[in-house]
N, C-alpha and C positions, 0 to 999 in steps of 0.2 A: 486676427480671427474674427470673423464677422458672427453678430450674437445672433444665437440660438429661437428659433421662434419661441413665442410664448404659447403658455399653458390654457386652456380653459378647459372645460367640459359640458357633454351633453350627455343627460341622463347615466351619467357615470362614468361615460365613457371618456378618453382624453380629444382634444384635437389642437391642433397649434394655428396660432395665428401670425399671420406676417405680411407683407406685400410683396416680398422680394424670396420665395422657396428657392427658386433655381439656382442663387449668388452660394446662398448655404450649402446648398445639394453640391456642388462644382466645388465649393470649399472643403467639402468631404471626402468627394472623391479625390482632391487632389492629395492630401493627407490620408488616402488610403484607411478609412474610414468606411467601415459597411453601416448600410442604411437601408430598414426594409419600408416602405409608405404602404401608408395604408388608405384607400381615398374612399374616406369616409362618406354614405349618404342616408337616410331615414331608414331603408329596408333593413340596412345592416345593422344600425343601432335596434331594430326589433328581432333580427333575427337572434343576435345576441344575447338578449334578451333569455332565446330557447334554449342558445348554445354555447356553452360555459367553452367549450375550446376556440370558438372565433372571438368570444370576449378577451380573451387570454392573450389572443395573438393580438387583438387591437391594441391593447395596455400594454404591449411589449415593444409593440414596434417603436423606434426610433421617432416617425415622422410619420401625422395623424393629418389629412389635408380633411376641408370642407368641401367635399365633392358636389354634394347632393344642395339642392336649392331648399329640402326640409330644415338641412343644418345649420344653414345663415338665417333661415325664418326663426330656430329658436336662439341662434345668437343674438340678434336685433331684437326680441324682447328682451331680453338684457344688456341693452346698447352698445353692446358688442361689434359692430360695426365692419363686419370682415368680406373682402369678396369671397364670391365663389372661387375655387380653381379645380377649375373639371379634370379629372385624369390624364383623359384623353391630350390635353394639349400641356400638361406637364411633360409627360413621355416625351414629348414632342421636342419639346425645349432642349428633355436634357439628351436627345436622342443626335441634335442638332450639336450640342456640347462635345459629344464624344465625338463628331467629325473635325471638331477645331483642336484636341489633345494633339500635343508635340511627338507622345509617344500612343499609336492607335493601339485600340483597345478592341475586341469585337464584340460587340450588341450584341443580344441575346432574343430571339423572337419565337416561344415557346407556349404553345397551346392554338384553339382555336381547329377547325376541322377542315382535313387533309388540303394542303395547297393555299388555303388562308394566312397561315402564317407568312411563306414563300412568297407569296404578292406582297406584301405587307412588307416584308425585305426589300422586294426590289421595289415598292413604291420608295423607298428610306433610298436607297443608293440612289438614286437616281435623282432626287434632292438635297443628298451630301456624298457628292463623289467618293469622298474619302474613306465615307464610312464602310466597316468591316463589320461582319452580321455573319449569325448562324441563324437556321429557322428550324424549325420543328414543333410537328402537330402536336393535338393534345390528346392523339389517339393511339399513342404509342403501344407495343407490347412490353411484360414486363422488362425481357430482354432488350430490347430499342431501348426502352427506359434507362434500362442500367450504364447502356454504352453511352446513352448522352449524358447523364449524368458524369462516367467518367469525362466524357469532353470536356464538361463544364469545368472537373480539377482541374485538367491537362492544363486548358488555354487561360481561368483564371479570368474570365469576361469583368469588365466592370460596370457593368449595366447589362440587367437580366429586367426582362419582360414578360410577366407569365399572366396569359391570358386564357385560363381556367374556370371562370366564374366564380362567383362568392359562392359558397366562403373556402371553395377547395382551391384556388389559388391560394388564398392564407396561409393553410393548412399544408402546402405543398414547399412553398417558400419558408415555414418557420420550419419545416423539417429539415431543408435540406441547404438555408442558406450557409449550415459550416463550411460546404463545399468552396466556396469562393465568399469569404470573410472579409472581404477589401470591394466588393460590390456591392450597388446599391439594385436594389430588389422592390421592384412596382406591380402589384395586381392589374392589369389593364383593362380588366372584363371583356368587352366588345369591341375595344381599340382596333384590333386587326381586321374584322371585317367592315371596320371603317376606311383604315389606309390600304385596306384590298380592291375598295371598291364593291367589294359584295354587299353593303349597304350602305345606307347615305344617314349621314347625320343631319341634325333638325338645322332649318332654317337659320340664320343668325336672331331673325323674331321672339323665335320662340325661346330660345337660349337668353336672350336678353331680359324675358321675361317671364324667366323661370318657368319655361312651359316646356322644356329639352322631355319630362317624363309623359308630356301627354303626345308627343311626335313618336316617340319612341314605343306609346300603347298605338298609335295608328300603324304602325310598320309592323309591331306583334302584337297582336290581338289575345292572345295566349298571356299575355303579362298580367292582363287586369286580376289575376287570384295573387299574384304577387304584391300588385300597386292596394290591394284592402287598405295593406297596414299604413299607408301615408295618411289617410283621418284621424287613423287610431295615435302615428306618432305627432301629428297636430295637437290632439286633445289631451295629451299626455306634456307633450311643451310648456301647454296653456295653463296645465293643471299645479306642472312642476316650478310657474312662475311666482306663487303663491308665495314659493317656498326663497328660505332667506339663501342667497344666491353665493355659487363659491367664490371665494378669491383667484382671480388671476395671479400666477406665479411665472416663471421662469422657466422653461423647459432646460431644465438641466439634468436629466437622468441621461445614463449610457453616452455622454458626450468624451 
């Protein structure tokens, strides 16, 4: 059994460190093992902050990643030393994982608006033949709602992709991951109209150099009331360094 990432925290919150998530994630799934990630960046460590029910799902999830380029900034003041791993290309990884399974499994491509998800599938098949996918918007009616949800029992997916936005993908996934208990469960935020095509992701420049959030305010201009809070979790990092710093431990809860 290959060990468990480790522990740290930012401002309260958990996140695990590793170099190798994918080897662990595939070790889970193969041992039928549900696993919800959560891929951690600064906005959500504030938003949490307001919101005691996304704090709640953060500290519950299984697997806490360093999404955001705020969260390796307050790691590396406590030499902490961790890459990024962007959401985005985790899914990816393990998206790639469930076409190499002996026994297929079908992926899950849930949320995002009308036909975004659908592209998003067939951009997936179309780079793992093998792969077997459902898709569905996130603009369903209650009723729509209810029948996918029954699919989800029915077929028993093991890898579910819910691309809702924070924090109601959280929220949607801590509610309803009993449904399929042996699946692992990923927030994807804007993943799908990444692999739809409907927007394009930042440069590798930018990404290299921690700039992936100022590509992303040039594409939506509309974000900048959301991106306030990355100063504010700067000087909040800067403040909390002061402070005598926690122990690293073992991520061994819910294993």
């Amino acid at each position: 059994m290959l060990k468990a990432p480790k522990q740290s925290s930012v401002l309260k919150l958990p996140v695990h460190l590793s170099d190798d998530y994918t080897s662990w994630l595939r070790s889970r799934l193969e041992r039928g093992e549900g696993t919800h990630i959560i891929t951690l960046n600064s906005e959500m460590v504030m938003l949490s902050e307001q919101n005691t029910e996304l704090a709640a799902a953060i500290r519950q999830a299984e697997l806490v990643i360093p999404d955001g380029s705020g969260i390796i900034f307050y790691l590396r003041l406590r030499n902490q030393h961790q890459q990024r791993c962007p959401g985005i290309e985790l899914a990816g990884a393990l998206i790639e994982q469930m076409g190499q399974l002996n026994t297929p499994s079908p992926v899950v491509f849930y949320g995002g608006k009308p036909g975004v998800a659908e592209q998003a599938r067939a951009f997936w098949q179309k780079r793992v033949p093998r792969l077997s996918a459902i898709a569905a918007h996130g603009y369903l009616s209650a009723e729509e709602e209810r029948k996918f949800r029954e699919t989800l029992k029915q077929q028993q997916p093991r890898l579910i992709l819910v691309g809702l936005g924070v924090p109601r993908q959280e929220f949607w996934i801590c509610r309803y991951r009993s449904l399929c208990p042996q699946a692992t469960w990923i927030g994807v935020g804007g993943s799908f109209d990444i692999w739809s095509g409907t927007k394009t992701r930042a440069p590798m420049w930018f990404r290299d150099n921690h700039l992936e959030w100022l590509y992303r305010l040039y594409q939506e201009p509309w974000r900048w009331r959301r991106m306030i809070v990355l100063p504010q979790f700067a000087l909040r990092a800067l403040i909390a360094l002061r402070k005598p710093k926690t122990i690293q431990r073992d991520c061994t809860s819910k294993q």
